[in-house]
N, C-alpha and C positions, 0 to 999 in steps of 0.2 A: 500202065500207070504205076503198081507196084515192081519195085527193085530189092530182089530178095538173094540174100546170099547166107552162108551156113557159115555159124561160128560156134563152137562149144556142144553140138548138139543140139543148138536151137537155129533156124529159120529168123531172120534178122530179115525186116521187109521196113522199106523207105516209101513213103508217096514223091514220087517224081511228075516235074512236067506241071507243080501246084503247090499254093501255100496256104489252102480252102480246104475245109474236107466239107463239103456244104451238098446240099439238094443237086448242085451241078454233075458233081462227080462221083455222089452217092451210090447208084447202080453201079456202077463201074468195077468201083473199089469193095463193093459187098461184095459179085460175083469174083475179083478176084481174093480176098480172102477166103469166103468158102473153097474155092477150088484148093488154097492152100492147107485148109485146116482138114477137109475129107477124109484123111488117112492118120489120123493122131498125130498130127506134128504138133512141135511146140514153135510156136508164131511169136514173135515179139517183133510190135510194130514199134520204128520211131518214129515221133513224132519233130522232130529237130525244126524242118522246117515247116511246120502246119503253125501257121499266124490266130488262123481263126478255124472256128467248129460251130456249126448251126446244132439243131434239133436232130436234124435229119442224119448230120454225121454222127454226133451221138449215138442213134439209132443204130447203127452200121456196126461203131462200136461195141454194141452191147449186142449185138446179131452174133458178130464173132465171136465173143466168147461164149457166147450158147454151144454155137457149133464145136468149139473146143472141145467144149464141156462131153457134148454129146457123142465125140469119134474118141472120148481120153486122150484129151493133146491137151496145152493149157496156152494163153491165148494171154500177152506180157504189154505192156506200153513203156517207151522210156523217150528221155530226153524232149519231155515235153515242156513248151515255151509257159511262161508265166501266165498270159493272159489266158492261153487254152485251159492249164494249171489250174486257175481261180476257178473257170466253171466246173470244172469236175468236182474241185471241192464245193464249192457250192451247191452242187446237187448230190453229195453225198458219193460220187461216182469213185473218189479215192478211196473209200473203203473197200471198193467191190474191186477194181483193178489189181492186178498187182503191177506196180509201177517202179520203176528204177529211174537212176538221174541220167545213166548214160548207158552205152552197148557192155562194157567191159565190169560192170556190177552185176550183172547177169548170169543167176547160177542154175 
């Protein structure tokens, strides 16, 4: 489900095959970012195509950059769509992220 390629040093990961990050595909896409973050990488996920975000992916969200946190990797979001956008700000979540607009701001 994640599509992950190397650019600058950082791990650049797509959700493919979706445009949900919801309760359905939640387990999924946690074990594969843990599996990604385990070793101190630096993870920057885009978000281009995710439409929509439940709770649950939220959740997932903030699981990863725990695990960042916790191997010294650091754990990025970009190019996320407006509506996704709103809720993070909404719950405060763009302070905590570090987010960019697209792959190529990314330093």
């Amino acid at each position: 489900m994640l599509e992950v390629k190397e650019q600058n040093g950082h791990l650049i990961a797509s959700l493919a095959d979706t445009d949900r990050l919801n309760a359905a595909v939640a387990s999924e896409i946690k074990s594969e970012l843990t599996d990604q973050l385990s070793g101190n990488a630096n993870l920057v996920v885009n978000l281009s195509n995710i439409k929509f975000i439940d709770s649950t992916g939220i959740g997932v969200l903030i699981s990863a950059l725990k695990t960042a946190r916790q191997h010294n990797g650091s754990f990025k979001l970009c190019a996320i769509q407006k509506d996704v956008m709103s809720l993070l700000s909404l719950m405060k979540l763009d302070k905590v992220f570090d987010i960019y607009d697209n792959e190529s701001e990314i330093k």
